[in-house]
Steps between C-alpha positions, in 0.01 A plus 500: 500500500711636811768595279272725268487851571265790388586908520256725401659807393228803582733769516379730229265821473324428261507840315322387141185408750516859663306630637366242630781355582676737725856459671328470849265205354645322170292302260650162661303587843202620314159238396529620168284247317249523710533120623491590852859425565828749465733395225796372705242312706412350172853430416579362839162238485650386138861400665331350835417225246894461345711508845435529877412813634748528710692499216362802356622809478426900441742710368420877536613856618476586877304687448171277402626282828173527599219508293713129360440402902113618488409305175758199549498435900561157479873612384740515784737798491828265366269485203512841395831613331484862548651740219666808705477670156395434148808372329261283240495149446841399509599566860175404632553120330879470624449576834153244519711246296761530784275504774320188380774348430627554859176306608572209250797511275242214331309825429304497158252794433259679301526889438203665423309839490174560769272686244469258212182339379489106460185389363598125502650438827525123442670534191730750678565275790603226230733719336655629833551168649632386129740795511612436895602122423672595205698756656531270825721277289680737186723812517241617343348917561141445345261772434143438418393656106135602446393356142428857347136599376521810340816756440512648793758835567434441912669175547914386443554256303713138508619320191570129501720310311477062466317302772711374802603160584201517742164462317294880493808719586621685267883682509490867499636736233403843552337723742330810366365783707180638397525555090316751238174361383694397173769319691223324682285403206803308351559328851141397454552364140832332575289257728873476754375746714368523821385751748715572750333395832720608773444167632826265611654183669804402611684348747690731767810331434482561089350918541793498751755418255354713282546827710842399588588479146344826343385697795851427684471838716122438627529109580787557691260770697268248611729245577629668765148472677526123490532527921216737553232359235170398707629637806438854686821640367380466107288765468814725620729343275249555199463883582880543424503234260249638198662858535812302324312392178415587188135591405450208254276259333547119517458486139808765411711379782441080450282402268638633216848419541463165624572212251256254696165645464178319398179563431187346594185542256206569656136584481273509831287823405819763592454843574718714641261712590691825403306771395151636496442317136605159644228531768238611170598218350400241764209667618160438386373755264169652416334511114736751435796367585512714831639389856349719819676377861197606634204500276288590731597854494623506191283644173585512150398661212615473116847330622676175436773303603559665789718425801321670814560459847388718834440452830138349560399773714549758158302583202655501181339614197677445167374643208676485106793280627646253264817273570554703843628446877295693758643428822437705868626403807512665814601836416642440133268461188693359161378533135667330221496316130569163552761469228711773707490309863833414499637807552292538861843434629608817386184677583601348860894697528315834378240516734767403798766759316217783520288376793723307717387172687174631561304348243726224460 
């Protein structure tokens, strides 16, 4: 196990959770289940059982510095790999993949998201550590694909083609961002499709090679840090070093050029936990098919299947509400169909356009 590696990448804002989640407090720092724990401390318990934890490691902006060293203090501060500015995913994995690999050029790691639900840990711990060994001894970039339930237009998607020459794997085909519900319902019928889970494993010598071979300009970036990584001069050398790349996913700058990509079929009760009708759907519902945060305060009348969540120290009365999101927090109250709660997002840049920060 000392040459297994976790990063939790916790970088985001969260915007389809707003506004709940807010850009001072994302949805990865929030208990949004209700289990008594933050999601990334969830994520964080889940991987102490895969690798050491000293071996563990957060990926997120400077900015949430903090609030990562309130709810994870047993991290020490060459731990966190600290994001100057949001540049997305690809940046943020190259420079942990060469930091970790300046550790232990025997580096192999798993790459996941801090505010995903895992029902079935064990089952997730077998996959992981099935992934990890895999990718300890293949040239192998291996993402994890959720075995799809329904068509759903929120998640990407990942085609596979014949099974590899190791038993489960599967080679990859096609990635597909986030299709039209028609698009999706033929995914679903095709039966070689999978959720895309934003979940991966590789070693830090194969994602290495990787970058150097399609993402030429930004490798070269963070090799030059190969001195200064996990000493007092990195966090100088970063501040220079993410103004010089691209803002870009890991899936448009690797995954989907790469010719050695697999994918690992999975089902351990995945959620990514990304909007308001992902939480409905987990939570436990009344005869009605509604779901009150805080049912204490909370009274209903002639409404059904209803997402509502408040503060517990509010009242909310909802009256003639079917197939709605009522959401207040803090200063901001939301109301909206549930078959429109993707475009929150959007809600999100108008209220910053005509508001600025203030409510974001």
């Amino acid at each position: 196990m000392k040459n297994y590696y976790a990063v939790i990448m916790a970088g985001g804002i969260g915007s389809r959770f707003w506004p709940v989640s807010r850009t001072k407090m994302p949805k990865q720092f929030i208990d949004m289940l209700g289990t008594g724990k933050t999601l990334i401390q969830s994520t964080y318990d889940r991987f102490r059982k895969i690798v050491p934890p000293e071996n563990i490691f957060v990926a997120t902006n400077e900015a949430y510095a903090d609030v990562v060293r309130e709810q994870l203090p047993q991290l020490s501060g060459q731990q966190l790999i600290l994001e100057p500015i949001m540049r997305n995913t690809a940046p943020c994995i190259a420079y942990a993949s060469h930091k970790i690999q300046q550790l232990n050029p025997n580096a192999t790691m798993v790459i996941a998201p801090a505010d995903h639900l895992i029902l079935e840990t064990d089952v997730f711990v077998s996959d992981i550590t099935k992934g990890l060994k895999c990718a300890e001894k293949n040239d192998w970039l291996i993402t994890l694909g959720i075995k799809p339930s329904r068509a759903d237009t929120g998640y990407g998607y990942i085609q596979y083609g014949k099974g590899a020459t190791i038993p489960g794997f599967k080679k990859v085909k096609t990635f597909t961002e986030k299709p039209n519900l028609d698009l999706a319902k033929t995914f679903l019928q095709s039966g070689d499709f999978l959720w895309n889970a934003g979940i991966f494993i590789w070693s830090a010598k194969s994602i290495i090679s990787a970058f150097q071979k399609y993402q030429t300009e930004m490798n070269e970036v963070f090799k030059e840090g190969t001195d200064v990584y996990n000493s007092d001069h990195e966090a100088k050398f970063i501040s220079g070093a993410f103004v010089r790349c691209v803002n870009i996913s890991i899936d448009f700058a690797i995954m989907e050029k790469a010719d050695n990509v697999f994918v690992l079929p999975a089902d351990f009760g995945w959620s990514d936990l990304g909007t308001w009708a992902s939480i409905y759907e987990l939570a436990e519902k009344d005869y009605l098919g509604n779901v009150a945060s805080s049912s204490e305060n909370v009274i209903v009348y002639d409404s059904s299947n209803c997402m509502i969540h408040a503060p517990k120290d509010k009242l909310v009365i909802v009256k003639g509400l079917h197939n709605f999101i009522v959401v207040q927090s803090d200063d901001t109250l939301m109301i909206c169909p549930k078959d429109q709660e993707q475009g929150v997002k959007q809600v999100v840049v108008d209220v910053k356009e005509k508001f600025g920060n203030k409510f974001i």
